[in-house]
C-alpha positions in Angstrom: 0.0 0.0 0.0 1.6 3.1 -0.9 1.4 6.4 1.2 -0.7 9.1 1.0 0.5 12.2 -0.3 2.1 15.0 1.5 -0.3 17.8 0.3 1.4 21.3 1.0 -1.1 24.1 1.0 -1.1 27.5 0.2 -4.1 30.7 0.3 -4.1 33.1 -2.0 -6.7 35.9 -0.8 -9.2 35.0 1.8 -9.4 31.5 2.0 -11.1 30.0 5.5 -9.4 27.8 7.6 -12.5 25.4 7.4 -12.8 25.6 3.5 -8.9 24.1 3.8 -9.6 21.5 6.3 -12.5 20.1 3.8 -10.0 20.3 0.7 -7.8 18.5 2.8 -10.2 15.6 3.9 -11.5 15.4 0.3 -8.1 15.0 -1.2 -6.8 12.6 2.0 -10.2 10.5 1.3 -9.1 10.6 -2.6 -5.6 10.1 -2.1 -6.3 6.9 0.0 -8.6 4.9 -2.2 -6.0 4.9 -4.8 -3.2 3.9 -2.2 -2.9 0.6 -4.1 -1.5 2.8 -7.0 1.7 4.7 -7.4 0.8 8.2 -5.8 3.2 11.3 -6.0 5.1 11.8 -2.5 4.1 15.5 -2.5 1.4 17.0 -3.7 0.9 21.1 -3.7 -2.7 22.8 -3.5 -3.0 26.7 -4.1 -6.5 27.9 -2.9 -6.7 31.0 -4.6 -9.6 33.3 -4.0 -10.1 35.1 -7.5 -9.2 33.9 -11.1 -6.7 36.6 -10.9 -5.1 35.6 -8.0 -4.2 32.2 -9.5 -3.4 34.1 -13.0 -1.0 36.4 -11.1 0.8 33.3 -8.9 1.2 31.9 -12.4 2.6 34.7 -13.8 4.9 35.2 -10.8 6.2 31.9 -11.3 6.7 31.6 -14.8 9.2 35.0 -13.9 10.8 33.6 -11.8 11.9 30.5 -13.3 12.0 31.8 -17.3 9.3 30.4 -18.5 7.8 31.5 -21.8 3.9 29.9 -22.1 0.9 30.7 -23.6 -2.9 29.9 -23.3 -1.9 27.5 -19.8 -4.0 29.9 -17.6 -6.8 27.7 -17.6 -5.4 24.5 -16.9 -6.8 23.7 -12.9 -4.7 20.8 -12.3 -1.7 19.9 -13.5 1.5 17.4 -13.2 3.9 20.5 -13.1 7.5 19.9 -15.1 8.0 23.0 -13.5 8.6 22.0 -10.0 8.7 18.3 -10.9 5.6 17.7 -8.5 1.6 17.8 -9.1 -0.2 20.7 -8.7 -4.4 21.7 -7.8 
């Protein structure tokens, strides 16, 4: 049985603690009915408040690594080359 996920969590804007803590348990519940699979050691989860929130943490990061992309801003969830770890 492999382990669940480390999920690493991050607000953007007014997120609530509680809207967190039921990501978390609906991702834990996820990750753990497909334990008999391979599953990715980390996974990170950016709650953003606003579309532009999340199109401005993009935008930050594509800066800062050099990263020259178009049209990925509506891509939700992704398995990031980026970072080298999935994404939400």
């Amino acid at each position: 049985m492999t382990e669940v996920p480390l999920l690493d969590f991050h607000r953007h804007g007014h997120i609530t603690q509680r809207w967190e803590e039921e990501t978390r348990h609906t991702l834990e519940e996820y990750y753990q009915r497909l334990s008999d699979h391979p599953l990715p050691k980390k996974v990170e989860v950016r709650l953003c408040q606003t579309q532009s929130q999340l199109t401005e943490f993009l935008q930050a990061e594509k800066d800062e690594l050099g990263i020259q992309t178009l049209g990925d801003e509506s891509f939700i969830c992704s398995h990031d080359a980026w970072r080298g770890f999935p994404r939400l």
